[in-house]
DRENTI-761507 format. One record per atom (N, C-alpha, C): residue in one letter; x, y, z. Coordinates in pm, whole numbers, plus 50000, padded with zeros to 5 digits. Atoms other than C-alpha are relative to their C-alpha. Layout:
BEGIN
aXYZ ...
END
This chain:
BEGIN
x499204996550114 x360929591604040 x501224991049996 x498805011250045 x363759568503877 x501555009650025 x498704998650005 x367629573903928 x500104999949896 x499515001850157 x369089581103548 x501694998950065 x498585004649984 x372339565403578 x500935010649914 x498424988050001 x375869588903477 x499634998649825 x500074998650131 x375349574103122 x499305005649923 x501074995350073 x371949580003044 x499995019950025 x499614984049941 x372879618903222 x500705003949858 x499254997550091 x375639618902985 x499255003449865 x500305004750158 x373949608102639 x498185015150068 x500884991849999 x370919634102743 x500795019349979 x499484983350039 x373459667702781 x500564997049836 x499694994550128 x374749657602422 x498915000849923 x501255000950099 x371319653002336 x499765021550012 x500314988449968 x370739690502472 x501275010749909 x499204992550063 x374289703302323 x499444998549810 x500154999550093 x373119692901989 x498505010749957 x501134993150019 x369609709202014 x500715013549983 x499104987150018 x371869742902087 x500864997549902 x498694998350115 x374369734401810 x498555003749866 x501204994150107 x371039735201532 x499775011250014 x500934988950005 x369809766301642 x501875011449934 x498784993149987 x373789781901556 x499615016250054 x500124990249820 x373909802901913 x498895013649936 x501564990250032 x370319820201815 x499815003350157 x500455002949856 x369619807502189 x498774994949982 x501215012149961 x366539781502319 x500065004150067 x500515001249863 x364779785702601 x499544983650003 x500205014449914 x364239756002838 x498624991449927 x501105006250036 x361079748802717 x500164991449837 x499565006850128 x362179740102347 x500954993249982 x499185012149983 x364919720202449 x499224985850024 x500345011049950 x363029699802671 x498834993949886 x501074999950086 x360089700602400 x501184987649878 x499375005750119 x362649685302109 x500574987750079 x499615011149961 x364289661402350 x498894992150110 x501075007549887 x361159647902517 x500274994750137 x499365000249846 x362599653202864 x498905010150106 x500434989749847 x361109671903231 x500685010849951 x499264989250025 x361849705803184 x501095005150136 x499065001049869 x363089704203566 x501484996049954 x498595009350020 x365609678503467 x500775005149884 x499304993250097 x366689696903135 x500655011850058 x499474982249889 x366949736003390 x501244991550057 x498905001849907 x369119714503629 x501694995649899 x499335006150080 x371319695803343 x500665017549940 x499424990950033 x372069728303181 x500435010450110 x499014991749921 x372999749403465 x501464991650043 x498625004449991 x375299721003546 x500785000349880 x499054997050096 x376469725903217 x500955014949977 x499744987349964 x376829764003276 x501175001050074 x498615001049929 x379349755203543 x501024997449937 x499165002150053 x381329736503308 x500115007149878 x499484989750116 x381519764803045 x499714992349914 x500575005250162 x379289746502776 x498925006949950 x500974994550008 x376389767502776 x500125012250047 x500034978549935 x375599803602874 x498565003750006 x501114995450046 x372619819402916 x499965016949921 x499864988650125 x371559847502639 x499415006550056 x500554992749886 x369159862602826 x498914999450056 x500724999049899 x366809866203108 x499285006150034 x501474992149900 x363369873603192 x499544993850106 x500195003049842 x361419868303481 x499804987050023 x500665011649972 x360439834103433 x500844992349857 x499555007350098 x362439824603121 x501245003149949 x498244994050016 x365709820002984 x500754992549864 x499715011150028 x367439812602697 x501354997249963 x499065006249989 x370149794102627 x500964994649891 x499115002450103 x373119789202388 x501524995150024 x499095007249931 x375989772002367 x501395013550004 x498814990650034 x379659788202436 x500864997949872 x499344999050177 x381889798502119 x500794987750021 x498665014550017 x384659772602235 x499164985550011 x501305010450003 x382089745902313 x499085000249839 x500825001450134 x380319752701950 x500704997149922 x498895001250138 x383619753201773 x500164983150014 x499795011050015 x384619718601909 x498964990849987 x500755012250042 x381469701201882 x499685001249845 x500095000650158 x381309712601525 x500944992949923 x499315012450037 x384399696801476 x499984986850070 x500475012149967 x383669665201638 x498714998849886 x501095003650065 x380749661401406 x500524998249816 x499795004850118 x382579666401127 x501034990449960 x499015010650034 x385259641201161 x499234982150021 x500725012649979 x382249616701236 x499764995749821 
END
């Protein structure tokens, strides 16, 4: 398996914050993230819990084997504005 360098890391969680910004905080499970951003679903689980740490994500809720996932209110507010001053 390949090393993804800090950037390509980077440019993949905004790929993942945007998948959660479309759904406005419905919640995704792992599988339809990784499904829309044609990624490992491994590497999408690990990417978003590290996002979890940094209070960008949350999980909505939890069954035994699945989980899903939405972004936080302060995290939705500012990437909404970032998008619109683009």
């Amino acid at each position: 398996m390949s090393r993804l360098s800090e950037k390509v890391i980077e440019k993949i969680k905004n790929d993942i914050l945007y998948v959660l910004y479309e759904t406005k905080l419905k919640g995704v499970y792992t599988k339809h993230i990784s499904d829309e951003i044609a990624r490992d679903d491994e590497l999408v689980l690990n990417l978003l819990k590290n996002m979890e740490k940094n209070k960008l994500v949350k999980r909505a809720t939890i069954f035994k084997r699945r989980v899903k996932w939405v972004m936080e209110e302060e995290a939705y507010k500012k990437y909404k504005e970032m998008l619109n001053t683009i």
